[in-house]
C-alpha positions in Angstrom: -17.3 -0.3 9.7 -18.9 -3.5 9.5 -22.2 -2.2 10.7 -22.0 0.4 7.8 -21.1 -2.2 5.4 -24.3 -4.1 6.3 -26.6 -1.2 6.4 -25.0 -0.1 2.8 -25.5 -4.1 1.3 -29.0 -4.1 2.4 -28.5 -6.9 5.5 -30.7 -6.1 8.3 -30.1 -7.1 12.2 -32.3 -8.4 14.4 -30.9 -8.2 18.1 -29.9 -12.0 18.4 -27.8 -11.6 15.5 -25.9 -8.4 16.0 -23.6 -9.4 18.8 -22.7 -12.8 16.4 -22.3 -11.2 13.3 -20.4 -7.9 14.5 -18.7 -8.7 17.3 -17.4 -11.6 15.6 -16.2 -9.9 12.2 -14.8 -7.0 14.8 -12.9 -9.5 16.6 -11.4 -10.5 13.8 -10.3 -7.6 12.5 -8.9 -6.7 15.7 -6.9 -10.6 15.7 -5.9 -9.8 12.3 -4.6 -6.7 12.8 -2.6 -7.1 15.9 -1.5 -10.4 14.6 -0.1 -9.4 11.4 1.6 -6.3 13.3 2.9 -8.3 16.0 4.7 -10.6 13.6 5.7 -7.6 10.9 8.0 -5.7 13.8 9.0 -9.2 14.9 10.5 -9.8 11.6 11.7 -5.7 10.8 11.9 -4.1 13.8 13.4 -1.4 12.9 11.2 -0.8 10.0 8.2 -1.9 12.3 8.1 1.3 13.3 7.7 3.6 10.2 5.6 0.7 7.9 2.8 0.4 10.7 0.5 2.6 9.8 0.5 1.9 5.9 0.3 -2.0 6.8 -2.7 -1.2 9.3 -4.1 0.8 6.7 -3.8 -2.0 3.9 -5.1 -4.8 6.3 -8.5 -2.5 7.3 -9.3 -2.5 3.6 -9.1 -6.2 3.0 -11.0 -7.0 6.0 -13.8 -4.1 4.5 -13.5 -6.2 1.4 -14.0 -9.4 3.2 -17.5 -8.1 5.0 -18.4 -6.7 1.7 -18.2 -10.1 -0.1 -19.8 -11.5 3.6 -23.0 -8.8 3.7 -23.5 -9.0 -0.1 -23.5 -12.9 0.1 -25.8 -13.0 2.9 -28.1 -10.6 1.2 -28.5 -12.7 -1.8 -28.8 -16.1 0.4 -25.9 -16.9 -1.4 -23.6 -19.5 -0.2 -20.1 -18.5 1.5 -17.3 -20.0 -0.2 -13.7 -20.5 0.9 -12.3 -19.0 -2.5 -14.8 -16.5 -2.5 -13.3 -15.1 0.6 -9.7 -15.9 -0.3 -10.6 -13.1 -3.6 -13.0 -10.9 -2.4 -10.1 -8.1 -1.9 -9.7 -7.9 -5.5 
């Protein structure tokens, strides 16, 4: 996804860059996502079960969002910004 994101936004790899700026947004996906479900059928387990897939589904898109705002400021040499960030799912 992130690679897609990039290549739609305009921001072109070289070969140093692509294992830092992938594998890092990929990891934290991943860190997200298992965090947030890890915690969610802590706190419900029963529900856990049967809200996991809509909550996965719901944290993919704002991560997307994130590497959106992330490509489309890095295209545009624009500075990243905490806030900018914090309301790029919106």
């Amino acid at each position: 996804m992130g690679t897609l994101i990039a290549e739609a936004r305009g921001y072109k790899f070289s070969m140093s860059q692509i294992y830092k700026e992938i594998l890092g947004l990929i990891g934290l996906a991943y860190l997200a996502q298992q965090t947030a479900i890890g915690l969610y059928k802590t706190v419900l387990p029963f529900l856990g079960a049967i809200t996991t897939i809509p909550l996965v589904f719901v944290l993919t898109y704002a991560i997307g969002k994130v590497m959106n705002y992330y490509f489309v400021a890095k295209t545009e040499g624009k500075k990243i910004t905490k806030e900018g960030l914090r309301y790029s799912y919106l």
